[in-house]
VEXFIKE-44838 format. One line per 5 residues: number of its first residue (from 1); their letters; for each residue x, y, z of N, C-alpha, C. Coordinates in steps of 0.2 Angstrom, whole numbers, plus 2048, in hexadecimal, padded with zeros to 3 digits. Layout:
! residues N
NUM	A	X Y Z X Y Z X Y Z | ...
END
This chain:
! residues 218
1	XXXXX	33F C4C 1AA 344 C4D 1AF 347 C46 1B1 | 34E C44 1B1 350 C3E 1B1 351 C3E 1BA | 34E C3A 1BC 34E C38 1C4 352 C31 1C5 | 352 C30 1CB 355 C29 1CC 34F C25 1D2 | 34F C1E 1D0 34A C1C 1D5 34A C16 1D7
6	XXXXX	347 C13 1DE 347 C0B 1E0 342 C08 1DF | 340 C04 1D8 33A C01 1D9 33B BFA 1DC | 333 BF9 1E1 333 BF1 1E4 331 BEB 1DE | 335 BE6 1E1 332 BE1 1DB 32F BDA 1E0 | 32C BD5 1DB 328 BD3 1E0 330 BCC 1E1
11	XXXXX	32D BCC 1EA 331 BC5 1EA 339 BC8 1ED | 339 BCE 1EC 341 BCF 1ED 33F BD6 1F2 | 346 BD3 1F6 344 BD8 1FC 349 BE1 1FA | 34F BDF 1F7 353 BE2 1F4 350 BE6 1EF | 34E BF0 1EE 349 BF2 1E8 34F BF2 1E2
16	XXXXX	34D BF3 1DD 350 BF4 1D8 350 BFB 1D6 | 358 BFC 1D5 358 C04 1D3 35A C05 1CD | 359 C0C 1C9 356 C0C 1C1 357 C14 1C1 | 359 C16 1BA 358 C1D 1B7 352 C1D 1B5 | 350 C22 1B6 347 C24 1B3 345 C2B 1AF
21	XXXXX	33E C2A 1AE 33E C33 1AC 337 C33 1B0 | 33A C3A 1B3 332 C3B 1B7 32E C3F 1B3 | 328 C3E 1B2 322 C42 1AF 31D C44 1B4 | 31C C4A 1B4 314 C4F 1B8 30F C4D 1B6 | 309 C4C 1B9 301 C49 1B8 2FE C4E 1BE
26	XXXXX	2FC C4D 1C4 2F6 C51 1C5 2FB C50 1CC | 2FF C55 1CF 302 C53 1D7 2FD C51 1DB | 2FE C4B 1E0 304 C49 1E0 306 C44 1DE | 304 C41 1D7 303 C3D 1D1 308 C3E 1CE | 30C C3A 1CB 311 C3A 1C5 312 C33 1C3
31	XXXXX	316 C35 1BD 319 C2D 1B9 320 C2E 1BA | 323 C28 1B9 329 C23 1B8 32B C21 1B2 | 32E C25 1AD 32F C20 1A7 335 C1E 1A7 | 336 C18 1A4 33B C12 1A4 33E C0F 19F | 342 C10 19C 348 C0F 195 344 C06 195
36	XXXXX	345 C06 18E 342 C00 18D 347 BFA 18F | 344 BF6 192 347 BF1 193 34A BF0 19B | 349 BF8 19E 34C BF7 1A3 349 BF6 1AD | 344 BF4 1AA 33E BF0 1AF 33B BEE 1AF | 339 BE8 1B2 333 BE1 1B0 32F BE3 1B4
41	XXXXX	32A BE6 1AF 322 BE8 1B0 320 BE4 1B5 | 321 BDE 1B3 31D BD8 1B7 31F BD4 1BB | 322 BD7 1BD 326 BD8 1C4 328 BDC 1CA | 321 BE0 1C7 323 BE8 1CD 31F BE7 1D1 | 31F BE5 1D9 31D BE7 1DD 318 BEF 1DE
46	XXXXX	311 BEE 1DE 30D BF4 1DF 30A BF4 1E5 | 30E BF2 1EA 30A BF1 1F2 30F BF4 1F5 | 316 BF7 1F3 31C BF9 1F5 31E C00 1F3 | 321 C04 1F7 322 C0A 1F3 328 C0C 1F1 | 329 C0F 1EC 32E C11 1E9 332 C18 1ED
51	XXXXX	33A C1B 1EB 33D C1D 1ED 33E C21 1E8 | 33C C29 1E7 33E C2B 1E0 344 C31 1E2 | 349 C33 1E0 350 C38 1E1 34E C3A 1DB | 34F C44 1DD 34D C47 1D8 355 C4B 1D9 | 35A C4A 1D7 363 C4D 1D5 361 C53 1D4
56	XXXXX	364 C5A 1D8 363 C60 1D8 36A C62 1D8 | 36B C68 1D7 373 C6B 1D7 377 C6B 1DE | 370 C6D 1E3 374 C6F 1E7 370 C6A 1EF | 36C C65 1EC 369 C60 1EF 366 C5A 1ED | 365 C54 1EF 362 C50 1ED 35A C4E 1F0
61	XXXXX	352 C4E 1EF 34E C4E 1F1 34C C46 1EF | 348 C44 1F7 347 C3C 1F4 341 C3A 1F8 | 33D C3C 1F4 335 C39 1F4 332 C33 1F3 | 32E C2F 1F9 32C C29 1F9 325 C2B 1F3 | 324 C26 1F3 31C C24 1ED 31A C1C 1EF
66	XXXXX	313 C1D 1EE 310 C16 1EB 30F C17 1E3 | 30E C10 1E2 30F C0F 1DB 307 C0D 1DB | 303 C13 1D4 2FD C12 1D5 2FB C0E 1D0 | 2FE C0C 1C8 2FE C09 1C5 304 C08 1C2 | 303 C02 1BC 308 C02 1B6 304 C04 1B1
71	XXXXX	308 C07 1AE 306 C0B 1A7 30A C07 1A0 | 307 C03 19C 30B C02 198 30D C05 190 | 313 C07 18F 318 BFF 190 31D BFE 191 | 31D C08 197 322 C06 19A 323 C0C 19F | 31E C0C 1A2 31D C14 1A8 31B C10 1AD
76	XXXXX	31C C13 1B4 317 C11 1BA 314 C1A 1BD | 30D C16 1BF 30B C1E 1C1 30B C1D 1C9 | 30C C23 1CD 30E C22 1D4 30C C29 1D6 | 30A C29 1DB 306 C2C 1E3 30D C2E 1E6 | 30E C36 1E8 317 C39 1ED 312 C37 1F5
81	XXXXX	314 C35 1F8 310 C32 1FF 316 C39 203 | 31C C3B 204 31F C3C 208 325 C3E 205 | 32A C42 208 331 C45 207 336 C41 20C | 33B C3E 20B 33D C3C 210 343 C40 213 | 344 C40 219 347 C42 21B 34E C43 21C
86	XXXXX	352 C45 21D 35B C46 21E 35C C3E 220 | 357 C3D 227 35B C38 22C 35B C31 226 | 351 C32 223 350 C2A 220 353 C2A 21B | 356 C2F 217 359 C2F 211 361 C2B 211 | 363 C29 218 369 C24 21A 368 C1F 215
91	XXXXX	361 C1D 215 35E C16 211 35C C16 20B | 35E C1B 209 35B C1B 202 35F C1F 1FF | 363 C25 1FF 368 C27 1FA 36E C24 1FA | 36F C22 1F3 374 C1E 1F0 376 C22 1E9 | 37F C21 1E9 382 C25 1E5 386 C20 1E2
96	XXXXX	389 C21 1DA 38D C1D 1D8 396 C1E 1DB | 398 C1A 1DD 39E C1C 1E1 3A5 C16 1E1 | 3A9 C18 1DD 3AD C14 1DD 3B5 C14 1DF | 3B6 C11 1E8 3B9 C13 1EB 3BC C0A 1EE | 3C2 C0A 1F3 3C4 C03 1F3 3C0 C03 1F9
101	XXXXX	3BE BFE 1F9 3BA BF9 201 3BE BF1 203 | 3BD BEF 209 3C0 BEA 209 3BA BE5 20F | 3B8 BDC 20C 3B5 BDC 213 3B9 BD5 212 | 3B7 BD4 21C 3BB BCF 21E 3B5 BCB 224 | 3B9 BC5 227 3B5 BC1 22A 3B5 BC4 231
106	XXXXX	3AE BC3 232 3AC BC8 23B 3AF BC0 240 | 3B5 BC1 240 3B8 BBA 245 3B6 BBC 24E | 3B5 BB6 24F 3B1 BB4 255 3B6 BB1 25B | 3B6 BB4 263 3BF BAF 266 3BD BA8 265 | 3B8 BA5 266 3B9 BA0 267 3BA B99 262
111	XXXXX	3BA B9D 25D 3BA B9A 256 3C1 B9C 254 | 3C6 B96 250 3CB B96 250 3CC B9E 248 | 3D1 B9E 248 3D2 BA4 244 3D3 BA1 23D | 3D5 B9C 23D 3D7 B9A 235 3D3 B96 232 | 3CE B95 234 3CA B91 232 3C2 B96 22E
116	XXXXX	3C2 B9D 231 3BD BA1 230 3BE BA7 22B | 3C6 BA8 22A 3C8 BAD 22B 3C9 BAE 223 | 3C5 BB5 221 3C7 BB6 219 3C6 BBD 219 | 3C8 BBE 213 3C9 BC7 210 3C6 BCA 209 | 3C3 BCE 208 3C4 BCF 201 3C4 BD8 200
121	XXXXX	3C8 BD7 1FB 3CA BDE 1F9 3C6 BE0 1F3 | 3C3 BE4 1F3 3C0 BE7 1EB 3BE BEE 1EB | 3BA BEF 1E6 3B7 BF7 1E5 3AF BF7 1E5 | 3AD BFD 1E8 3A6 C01 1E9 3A5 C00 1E0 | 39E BFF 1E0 398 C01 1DA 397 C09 1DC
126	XXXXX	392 C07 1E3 38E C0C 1E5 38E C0C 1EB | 389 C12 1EE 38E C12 1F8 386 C17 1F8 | 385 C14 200 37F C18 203 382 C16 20A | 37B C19 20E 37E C1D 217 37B C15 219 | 379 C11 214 376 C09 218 379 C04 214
131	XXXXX	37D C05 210 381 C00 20C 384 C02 206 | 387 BFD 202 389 BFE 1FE 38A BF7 1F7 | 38C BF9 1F4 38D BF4 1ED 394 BF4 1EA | 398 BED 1EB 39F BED 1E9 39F BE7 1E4 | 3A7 BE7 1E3 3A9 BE2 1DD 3AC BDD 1E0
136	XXXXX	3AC BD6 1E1 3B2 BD3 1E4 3B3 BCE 1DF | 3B9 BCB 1E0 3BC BC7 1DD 3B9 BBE 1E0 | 3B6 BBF 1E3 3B3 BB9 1E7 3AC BBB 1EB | 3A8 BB4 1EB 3A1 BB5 1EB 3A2 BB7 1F4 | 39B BB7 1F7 39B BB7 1FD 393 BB5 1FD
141	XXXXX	392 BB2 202 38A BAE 202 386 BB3 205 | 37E BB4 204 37B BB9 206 379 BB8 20E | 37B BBC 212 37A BBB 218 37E BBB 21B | 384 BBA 219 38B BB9 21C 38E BC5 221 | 38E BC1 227 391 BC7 229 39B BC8 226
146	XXXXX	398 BD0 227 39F BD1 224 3A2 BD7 228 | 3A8 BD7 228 3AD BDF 22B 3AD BE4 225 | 3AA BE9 226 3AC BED 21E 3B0 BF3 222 | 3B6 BF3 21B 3B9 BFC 21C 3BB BFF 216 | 3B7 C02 216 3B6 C07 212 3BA C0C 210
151	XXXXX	3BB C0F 20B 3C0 C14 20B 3BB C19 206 | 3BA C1F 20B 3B7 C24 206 3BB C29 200 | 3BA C2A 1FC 3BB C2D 1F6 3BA C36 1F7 | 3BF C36 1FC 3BE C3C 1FF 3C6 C3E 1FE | 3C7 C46 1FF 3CF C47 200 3D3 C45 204
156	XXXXX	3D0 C42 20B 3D3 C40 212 3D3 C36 210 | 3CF C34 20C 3CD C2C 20C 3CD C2A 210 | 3CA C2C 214 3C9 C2A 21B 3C5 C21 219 | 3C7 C1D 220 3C4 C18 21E 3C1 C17 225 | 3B9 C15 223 3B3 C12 227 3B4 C0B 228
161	XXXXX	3B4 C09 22E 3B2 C02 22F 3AB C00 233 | 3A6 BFC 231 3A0 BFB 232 3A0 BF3 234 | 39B BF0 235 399 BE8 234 391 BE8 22F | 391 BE3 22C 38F BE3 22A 38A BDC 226 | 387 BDB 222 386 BD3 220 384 BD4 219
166	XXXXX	385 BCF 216 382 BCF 20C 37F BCF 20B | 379 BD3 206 372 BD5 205 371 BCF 1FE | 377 BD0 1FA 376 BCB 1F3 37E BCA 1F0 | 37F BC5 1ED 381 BC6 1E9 382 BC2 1E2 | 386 BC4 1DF 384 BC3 1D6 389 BC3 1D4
171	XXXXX	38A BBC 1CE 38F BBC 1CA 390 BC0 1C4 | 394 BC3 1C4 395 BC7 1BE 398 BC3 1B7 | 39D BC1 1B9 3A2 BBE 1B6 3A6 BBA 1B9 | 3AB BB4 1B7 3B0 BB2 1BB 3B5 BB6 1BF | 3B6 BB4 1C4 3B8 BB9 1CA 3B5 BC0 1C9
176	XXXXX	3B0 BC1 1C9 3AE BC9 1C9 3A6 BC8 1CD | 3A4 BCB 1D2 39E BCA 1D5 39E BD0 1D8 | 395 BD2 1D9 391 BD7 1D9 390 BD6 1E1 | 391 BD8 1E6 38F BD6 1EC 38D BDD 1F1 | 385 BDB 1F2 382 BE2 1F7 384 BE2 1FF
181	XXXXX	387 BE6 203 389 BE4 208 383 BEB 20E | 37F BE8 211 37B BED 214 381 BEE 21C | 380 BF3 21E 381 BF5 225 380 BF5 22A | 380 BEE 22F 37E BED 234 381 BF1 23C | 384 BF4 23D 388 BF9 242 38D BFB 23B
186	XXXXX	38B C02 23F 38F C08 23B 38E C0D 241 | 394 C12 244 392 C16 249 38F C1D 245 | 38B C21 247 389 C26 246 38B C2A 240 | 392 C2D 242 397 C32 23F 39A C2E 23B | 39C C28 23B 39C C24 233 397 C27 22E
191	XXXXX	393 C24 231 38C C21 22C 38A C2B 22B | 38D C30 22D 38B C37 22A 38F C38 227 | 397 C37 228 39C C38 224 39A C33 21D | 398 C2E 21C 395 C2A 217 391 C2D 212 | 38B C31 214 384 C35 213 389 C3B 20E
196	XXXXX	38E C3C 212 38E C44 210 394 C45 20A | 398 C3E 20B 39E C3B 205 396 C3C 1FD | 38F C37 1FF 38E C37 1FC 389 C3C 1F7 | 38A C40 1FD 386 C49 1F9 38A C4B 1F7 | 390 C4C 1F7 397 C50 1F5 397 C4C 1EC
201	XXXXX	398 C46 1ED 39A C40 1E6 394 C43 1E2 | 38C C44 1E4 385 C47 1DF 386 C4E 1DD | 389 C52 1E2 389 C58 1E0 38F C57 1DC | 395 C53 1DC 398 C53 1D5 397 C51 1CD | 394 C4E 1CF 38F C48 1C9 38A C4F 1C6
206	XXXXX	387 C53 1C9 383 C59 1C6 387 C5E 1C3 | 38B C5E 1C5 390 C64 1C5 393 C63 1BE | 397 C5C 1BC 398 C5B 1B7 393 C5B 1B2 | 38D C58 1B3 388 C55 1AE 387 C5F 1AC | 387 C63 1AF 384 C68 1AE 386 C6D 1A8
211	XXXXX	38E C6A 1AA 393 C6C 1A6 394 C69 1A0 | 392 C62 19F 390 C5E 199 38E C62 196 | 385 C62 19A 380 C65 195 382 C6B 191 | 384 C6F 195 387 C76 193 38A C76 18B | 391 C71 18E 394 C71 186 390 C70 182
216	XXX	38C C69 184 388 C67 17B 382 C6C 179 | 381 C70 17D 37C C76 179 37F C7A 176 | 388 C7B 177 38A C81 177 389 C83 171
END
């Protein structure tokens, strides 16, 4: 069964997230397997637990784990400790989503305007109820707070505005950068409307793939 999951790695506070194949052993015992190439074994934190999402038609279930071993040479074997719940799941489901976001400088009165003040406009990777992953045309240093507004990918496109600060970011290419923006104040009913953009966007991703599969057996 293809899962999606966050393994911890060492050194880096940010998990890494990865398609997988789950395999059954002895509950509540199972494996991880991992497309070649796409995990550096020796770098996977085993003192940390993993976040595994199991994509259903009409839900998404997300099971924490410890990772009990590595399997070579290219599984990890992990321990389901818990289910997590609606609320914790804010932090942890994440959907590919690609919708326009914009963030700008959190200006302060006592600091002049022109000297702080900047903008950037780009596009969502991904979107969760604690953050998200965009493209911009310009770097922004890790740490840096930011204004985000968000525009959901919804029939109303309604737009969210949050504060927020830079988790990473990465150069892609010239003018092209990978930049994580966590969510520092978001009011409640944003941060549900967020959740619920992003259970609608998976229930479509199923819906489709199911209809994929369908044809290619037909």
């Amino acid at each position: 069964m293809a899962v999606r999951t966050t393994v911890p790695l060492l050194n880096l506070k940010e998990k890494e997230r990865l398609h997988c194949f789950y395999g059954k052993v002895n509950p509540p015992v199972f494996t991880l397997t991992f497309p070649d190439g796409t995990l550096a074994f020796d770098q996977v934190d085993t003192t940390r637990s993993c976040m595994v999402m199991f994509d259903f038609i009409n839900q998404t279930i997300i099971v924490a784990a410890s990772i009990q071993a590595i399997k070579e040479p290219s599984a990890l074997e992990l321990v389901a400790r818990e289910t997590i719940t609606h609320t914790h799941a804010r932090n942890y489901f994440r959907v590919d989503a690609s919708t326009k976001v914009a963030a700008s400088a959190i200006l302060q009165e006592e600091v002049p305007q022109e000297s702080l003040s900047w903008r950037l406009l780009g596009d969502t990777i991904d979107l969760s109820g604690s953050g998200l992953l965009c493209s911009f045309s310009e770097p922004l240093a890790q740490g840096v707070r930011a204004k985000i507004e968000l525009t959901l990918p919804t029939r109303d496109m309604e737009v969210i505005v949050a504060l927020g600060h830079v988790v990473r970011c990465r150069k892609i290419e010239e003018h092209f950068y990978h930049i994580a923006l966590h969510f520092d104040e978001i009011d409640s009913e944003s941060q549900d409307k967020i959740m619920a953009c992003c259970f609608e966007l998976q229930r479509r991703y199923l819906r489709m793939r199911v209809r994929l599969e369908s044809v290619s057996t037909a």
